[in-house]
py3Dmol code that shows the C-alpha trace and the ligand (Angstrom):
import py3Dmol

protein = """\
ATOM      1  CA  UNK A   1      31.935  25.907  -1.199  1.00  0.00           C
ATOM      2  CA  UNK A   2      31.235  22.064  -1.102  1.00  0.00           C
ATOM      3  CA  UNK A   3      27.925  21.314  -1.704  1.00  0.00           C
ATOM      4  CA  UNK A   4      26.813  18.845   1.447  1.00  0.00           C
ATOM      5  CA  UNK A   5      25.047  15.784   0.988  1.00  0.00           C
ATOM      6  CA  UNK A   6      21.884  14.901   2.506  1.00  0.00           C
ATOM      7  CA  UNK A   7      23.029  12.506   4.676  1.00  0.00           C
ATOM      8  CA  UNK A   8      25.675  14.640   5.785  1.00  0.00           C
ATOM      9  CA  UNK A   9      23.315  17.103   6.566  1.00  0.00           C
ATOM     10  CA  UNK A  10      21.100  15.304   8.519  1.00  0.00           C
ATOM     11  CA  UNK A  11      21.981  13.236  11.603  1.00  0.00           C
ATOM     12  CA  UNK A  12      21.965  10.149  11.819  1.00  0.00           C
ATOM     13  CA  UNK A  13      19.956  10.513  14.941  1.00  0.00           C
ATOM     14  CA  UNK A  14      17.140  12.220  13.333  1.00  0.00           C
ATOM     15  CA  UNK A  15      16.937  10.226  10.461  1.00  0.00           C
ATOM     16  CA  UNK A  16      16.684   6.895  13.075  1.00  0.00           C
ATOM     17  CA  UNK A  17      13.490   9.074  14.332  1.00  0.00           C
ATOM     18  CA  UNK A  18      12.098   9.660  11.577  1.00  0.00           C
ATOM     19  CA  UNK A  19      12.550   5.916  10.064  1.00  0.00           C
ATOM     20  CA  UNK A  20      10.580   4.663  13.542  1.00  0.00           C
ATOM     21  CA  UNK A  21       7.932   7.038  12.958  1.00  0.00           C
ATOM     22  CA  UNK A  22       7.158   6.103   9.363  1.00  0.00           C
ATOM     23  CA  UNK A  23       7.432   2.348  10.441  1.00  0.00           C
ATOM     24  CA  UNK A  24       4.565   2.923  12.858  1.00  0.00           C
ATOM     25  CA  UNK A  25       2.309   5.147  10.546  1.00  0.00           C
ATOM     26  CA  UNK A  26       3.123   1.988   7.561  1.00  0.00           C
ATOM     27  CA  UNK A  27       2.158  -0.457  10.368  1.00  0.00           C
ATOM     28  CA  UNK A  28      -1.066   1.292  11.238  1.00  0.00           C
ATOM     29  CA  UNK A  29      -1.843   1.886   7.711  1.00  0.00           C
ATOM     30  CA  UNK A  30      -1.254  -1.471   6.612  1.00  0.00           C
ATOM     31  CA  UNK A  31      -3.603  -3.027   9.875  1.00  0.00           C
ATOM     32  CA  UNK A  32      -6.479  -0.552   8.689  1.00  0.00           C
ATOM     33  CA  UNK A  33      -6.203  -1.443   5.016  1.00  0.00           C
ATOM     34  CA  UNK A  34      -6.668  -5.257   6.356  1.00  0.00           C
ATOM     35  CA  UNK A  35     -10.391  -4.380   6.947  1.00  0.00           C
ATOM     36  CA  UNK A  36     -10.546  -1.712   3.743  1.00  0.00           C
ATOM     37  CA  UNK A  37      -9.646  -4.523   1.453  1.00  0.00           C
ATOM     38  CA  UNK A  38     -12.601  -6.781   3.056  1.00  0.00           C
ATOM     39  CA  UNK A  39     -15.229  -4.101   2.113  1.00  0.00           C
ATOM     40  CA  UNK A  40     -13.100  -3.736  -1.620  1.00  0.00           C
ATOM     41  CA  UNK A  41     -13.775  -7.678  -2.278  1.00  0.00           C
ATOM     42  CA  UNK A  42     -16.982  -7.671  -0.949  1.00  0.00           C
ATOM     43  CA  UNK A  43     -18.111  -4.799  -3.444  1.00  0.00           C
ATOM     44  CA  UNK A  44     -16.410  -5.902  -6.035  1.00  0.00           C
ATOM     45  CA  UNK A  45     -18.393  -7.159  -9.292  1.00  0.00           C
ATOM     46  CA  UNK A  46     -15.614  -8.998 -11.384  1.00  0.00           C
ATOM     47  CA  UNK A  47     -14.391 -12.395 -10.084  1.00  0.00           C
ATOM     48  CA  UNK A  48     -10.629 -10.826 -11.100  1.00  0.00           C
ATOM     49  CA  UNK A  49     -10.895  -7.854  -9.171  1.00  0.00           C
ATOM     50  CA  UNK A  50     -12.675  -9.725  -6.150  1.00  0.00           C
ATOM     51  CA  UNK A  51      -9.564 -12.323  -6.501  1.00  0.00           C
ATOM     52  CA  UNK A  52      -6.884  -9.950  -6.633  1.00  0.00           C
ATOM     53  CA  UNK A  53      -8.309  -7.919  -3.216  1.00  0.00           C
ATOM     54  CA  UNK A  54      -8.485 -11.650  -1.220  1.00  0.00           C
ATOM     55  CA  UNK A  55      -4.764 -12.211  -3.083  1.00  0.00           C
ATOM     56  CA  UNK A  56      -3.469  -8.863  -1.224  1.00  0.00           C
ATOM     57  CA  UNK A  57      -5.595  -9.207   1.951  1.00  0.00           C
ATOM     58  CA  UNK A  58      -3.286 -12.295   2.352  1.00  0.00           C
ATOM     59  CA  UNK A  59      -0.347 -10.224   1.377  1.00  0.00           C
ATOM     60  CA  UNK A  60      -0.821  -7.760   3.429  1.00  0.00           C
ATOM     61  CA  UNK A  61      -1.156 -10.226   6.659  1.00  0.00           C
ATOM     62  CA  UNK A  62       2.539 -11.373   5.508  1.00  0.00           C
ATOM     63  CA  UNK A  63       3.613  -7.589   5.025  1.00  0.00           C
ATOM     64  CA  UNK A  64       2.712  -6.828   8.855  1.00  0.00           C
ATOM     65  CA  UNK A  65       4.910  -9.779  10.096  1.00  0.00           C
ATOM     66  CA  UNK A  66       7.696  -8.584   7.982  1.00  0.00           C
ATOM     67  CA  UNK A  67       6.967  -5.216   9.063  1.00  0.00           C
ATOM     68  CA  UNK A  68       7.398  -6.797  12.554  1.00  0.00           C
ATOM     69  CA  UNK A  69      10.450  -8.707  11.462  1.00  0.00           C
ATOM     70  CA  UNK A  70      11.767  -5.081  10.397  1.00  0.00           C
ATOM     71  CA  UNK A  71      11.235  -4.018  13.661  1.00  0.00           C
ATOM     72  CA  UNK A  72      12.995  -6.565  15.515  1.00  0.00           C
ATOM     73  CA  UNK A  73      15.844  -6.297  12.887  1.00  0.00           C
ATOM     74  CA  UNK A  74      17.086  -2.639  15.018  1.00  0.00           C
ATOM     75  CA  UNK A  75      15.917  -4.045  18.668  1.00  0.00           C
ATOM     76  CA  UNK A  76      12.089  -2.422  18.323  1.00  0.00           C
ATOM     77  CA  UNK A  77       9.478  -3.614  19.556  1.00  0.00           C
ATOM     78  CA  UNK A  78       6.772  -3.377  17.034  1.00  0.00           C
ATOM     79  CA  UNK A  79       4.230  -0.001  17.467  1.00  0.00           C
ATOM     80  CA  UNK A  80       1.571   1.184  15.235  1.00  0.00           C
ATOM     81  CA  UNK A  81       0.246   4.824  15.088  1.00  0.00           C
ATOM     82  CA  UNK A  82      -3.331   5.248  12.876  1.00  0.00           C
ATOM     83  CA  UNK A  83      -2.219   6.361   9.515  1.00  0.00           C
ATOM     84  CA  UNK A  84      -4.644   9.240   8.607  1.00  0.00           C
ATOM     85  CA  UNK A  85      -3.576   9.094   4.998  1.00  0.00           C
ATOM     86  CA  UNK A  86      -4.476   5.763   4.500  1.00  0.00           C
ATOM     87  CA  UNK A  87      -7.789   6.416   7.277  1.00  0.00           C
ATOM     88  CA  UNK A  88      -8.706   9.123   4.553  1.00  0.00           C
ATOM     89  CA  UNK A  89      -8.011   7.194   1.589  1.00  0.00           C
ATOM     90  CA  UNK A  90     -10.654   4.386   3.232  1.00  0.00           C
ATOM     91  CA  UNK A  91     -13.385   6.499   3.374  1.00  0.00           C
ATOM     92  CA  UNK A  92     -12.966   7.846   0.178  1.00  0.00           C
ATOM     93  CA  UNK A  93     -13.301   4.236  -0.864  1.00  0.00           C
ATOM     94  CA  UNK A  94     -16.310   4.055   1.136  1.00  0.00           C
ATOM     95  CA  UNK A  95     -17.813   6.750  -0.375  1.00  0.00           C
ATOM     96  CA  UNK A  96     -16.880   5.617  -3.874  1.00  0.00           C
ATOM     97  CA  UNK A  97     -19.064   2.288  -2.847  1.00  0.00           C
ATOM     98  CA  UNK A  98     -22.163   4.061  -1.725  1.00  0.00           C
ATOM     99  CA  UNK A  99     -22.484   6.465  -4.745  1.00  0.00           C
ATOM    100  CA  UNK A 100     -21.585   3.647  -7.616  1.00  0.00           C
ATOM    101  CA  UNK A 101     -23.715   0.502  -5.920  1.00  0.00           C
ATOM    102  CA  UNK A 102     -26.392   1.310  -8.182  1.00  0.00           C
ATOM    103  CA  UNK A 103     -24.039   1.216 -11.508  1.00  0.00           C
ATOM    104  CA  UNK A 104     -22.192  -1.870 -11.330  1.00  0.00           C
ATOM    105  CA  UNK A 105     -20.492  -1.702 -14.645  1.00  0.00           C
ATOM    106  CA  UNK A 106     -19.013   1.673 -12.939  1.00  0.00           C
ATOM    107  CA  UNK A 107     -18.481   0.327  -9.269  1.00  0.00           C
ATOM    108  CA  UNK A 108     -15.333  -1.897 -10.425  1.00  0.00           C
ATOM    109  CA  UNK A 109     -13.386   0.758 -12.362  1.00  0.00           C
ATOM    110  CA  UNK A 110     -14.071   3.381  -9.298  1.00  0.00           C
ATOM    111  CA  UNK A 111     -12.615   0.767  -7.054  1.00  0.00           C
ATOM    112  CA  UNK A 112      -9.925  -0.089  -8.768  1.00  0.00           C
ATOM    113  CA  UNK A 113      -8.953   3.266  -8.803  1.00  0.00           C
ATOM    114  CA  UNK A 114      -9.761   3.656  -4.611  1.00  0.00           C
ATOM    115  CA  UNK A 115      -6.897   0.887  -4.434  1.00  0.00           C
ATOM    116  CA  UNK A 116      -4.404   2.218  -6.386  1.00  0.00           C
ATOM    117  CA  UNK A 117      -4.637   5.786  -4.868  1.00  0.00           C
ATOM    118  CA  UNK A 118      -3.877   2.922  -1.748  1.00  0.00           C
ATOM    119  CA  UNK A 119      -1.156   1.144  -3.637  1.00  0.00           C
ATOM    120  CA  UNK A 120       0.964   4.413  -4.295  1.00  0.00           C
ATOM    121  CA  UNK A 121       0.534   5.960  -0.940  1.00  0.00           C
ATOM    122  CA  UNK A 122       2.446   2.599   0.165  1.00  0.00           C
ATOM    123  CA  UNK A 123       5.003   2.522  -2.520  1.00  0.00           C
ATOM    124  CA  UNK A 124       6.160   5.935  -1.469  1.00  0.00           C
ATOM    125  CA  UNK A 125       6.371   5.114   2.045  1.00  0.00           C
ATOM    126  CA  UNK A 126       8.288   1.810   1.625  1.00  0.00           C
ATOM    127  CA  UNK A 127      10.440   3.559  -1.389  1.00  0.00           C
ATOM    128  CA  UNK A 128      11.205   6.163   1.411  1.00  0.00           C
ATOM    129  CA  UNK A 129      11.643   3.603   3.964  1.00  0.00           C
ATOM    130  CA  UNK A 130      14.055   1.421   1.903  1.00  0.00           C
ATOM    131  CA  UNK A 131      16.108   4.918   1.170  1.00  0.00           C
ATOM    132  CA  UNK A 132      16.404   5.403   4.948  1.00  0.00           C
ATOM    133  CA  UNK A 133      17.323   1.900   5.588  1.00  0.00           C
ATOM    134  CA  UNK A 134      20.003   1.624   3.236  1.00  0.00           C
ATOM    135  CA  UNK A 135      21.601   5.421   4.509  1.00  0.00           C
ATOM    136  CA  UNK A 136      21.390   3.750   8.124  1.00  0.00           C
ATOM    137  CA  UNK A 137      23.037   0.778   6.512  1.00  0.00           C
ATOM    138  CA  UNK A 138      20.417  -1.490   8.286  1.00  0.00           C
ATOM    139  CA  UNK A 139      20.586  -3.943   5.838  1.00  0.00           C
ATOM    140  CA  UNK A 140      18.190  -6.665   6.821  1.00  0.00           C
ATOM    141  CA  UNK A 141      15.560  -3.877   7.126  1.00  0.00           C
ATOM    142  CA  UNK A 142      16.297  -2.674   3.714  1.00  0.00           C
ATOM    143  CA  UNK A 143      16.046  -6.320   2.282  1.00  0.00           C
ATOM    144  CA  UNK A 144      12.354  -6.799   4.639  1.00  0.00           C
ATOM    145  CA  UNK A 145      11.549  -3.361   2.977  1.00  0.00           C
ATOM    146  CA  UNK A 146      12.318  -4.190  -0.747  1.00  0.00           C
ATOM    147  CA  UNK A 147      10.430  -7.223  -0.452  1.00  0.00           C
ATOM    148  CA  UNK A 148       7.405  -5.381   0.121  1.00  0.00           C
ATOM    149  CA  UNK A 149       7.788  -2.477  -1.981  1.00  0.00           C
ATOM    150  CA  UNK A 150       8.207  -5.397  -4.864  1.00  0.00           C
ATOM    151  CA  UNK A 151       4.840  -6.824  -3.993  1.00  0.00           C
ATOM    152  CA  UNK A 152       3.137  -3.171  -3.580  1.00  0.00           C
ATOM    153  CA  UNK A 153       4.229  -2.490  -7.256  1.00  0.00           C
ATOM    154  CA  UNK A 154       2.997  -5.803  -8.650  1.00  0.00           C
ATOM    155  CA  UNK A 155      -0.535  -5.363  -7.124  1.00  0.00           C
ATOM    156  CA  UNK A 156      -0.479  -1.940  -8.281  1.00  0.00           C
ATOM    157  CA  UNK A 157       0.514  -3.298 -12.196  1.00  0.00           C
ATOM    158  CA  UNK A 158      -1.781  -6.384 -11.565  1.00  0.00           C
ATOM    159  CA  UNK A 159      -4.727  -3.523 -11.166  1.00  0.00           C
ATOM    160  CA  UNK A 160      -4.434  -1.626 -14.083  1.00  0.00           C
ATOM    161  CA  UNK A 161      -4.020  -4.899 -16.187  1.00  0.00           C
ATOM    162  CA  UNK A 162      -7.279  -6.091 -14.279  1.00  0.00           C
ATOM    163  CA  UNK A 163      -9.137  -2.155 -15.770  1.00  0.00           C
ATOM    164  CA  UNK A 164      -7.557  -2.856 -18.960  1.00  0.00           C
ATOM    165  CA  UNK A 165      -9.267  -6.119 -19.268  1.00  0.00           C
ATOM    166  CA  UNK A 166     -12.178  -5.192 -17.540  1.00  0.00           C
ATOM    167  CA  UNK A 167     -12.877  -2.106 -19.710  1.00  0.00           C
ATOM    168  CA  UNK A 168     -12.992  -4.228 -23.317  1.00  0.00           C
ATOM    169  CA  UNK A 169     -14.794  -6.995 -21.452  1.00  0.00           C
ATOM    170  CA  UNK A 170     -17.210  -4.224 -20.515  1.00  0.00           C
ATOM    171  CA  UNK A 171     -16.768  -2.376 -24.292  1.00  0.00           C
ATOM    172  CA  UNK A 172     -17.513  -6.094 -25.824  1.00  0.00           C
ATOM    173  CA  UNK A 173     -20.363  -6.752 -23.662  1.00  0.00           C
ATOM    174  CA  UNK A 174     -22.331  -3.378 -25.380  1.00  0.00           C
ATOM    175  CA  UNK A 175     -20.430  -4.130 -28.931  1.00  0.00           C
ATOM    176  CA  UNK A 176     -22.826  -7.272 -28.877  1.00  0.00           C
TER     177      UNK A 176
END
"""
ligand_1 = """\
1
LIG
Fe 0.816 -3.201 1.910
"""
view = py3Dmol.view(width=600, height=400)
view.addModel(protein, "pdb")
view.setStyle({"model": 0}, {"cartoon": {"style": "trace"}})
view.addModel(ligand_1, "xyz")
view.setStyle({"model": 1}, {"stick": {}})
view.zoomTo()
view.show()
């Protein structure tokens, strides 16, 4: 028997659904990280790290226009729904602030890794979202949608060059 295809087995209806839901749980999450990424750059130690949070704080402004642009692309009006993911993944972060204040050589590493737990919850929603857009063949969606998985992926590569550097400054510093 012919094996069927995903798309084939699911409606185009449902997949529509399902496309408009994610796009409201990415807007929400991307509105609460606004806020997250003030405490992140507030926190953080290293003039890099504190740079690279203000960098995608203004990224992420431009990422919920385009999410609105995406919106308006299939006749939406733009909704957001709180993201609980990305609600949980905050106050992990906040946690991670309050027990490493006191051990600032620490603090940076643990929130580097607080925003890339961030980063990669977003690149699989807007990798899924790009995959949805391109079966629905709602191509200026799909290119709003690549755009900011692109940027998602360079923060998350800009952040582990930031702990690579940060961890030999740090090694050097006790070398002395
Ligand atoms: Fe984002």
């Amino acid at each position: 028997m012919a094996k069927q295809s995903n798309s084939a087995s699911m409606p185009n209806g449902h997949l529509h659904e399902l496309f408009v839901d994610e796009l409201r749980d990415i807007l929400g999450a991307e509105k609460q990280l606004l806020k997250g990424l003030k405490k992140l750059s507030d926190a953080a130690g290293s003039e890099k790290l504190k740079q690279a949070f203000d960098t995608h704080y203004e990224q992420t402004e431009g990422q919920i226009e385009r999410l609105k642009n995406v919106f308006s692309s299939i006749d939406l009006t733009a909704r957001a729904k709180k993201c609980k993911a990305m609600a949980g993944l905050l106050e992990e972060a906040e946690e991670i602030i309050e027990s490493f204040s006191d051990q600032p050589e620490v603090l940076d590493a643990a929130l580097i890794s607080a925003a890339q737990k961030v980063e990669h919850y977003e690149i699989a929603s807007y990798g899924c979202l790009v995959t949805y857009a391109k079966l629905m063949q709602h191509t200026e969606a799909e290119e709003l949608l690549r755009q900011t998985l692109e940027e998602e992926k360079q923060t998350d590569v800009l952040l582990t060059e930031i702990a690579i550097s940060e961890a030999n400054a740090g090694a050097e510093e006790k070398n002395k």
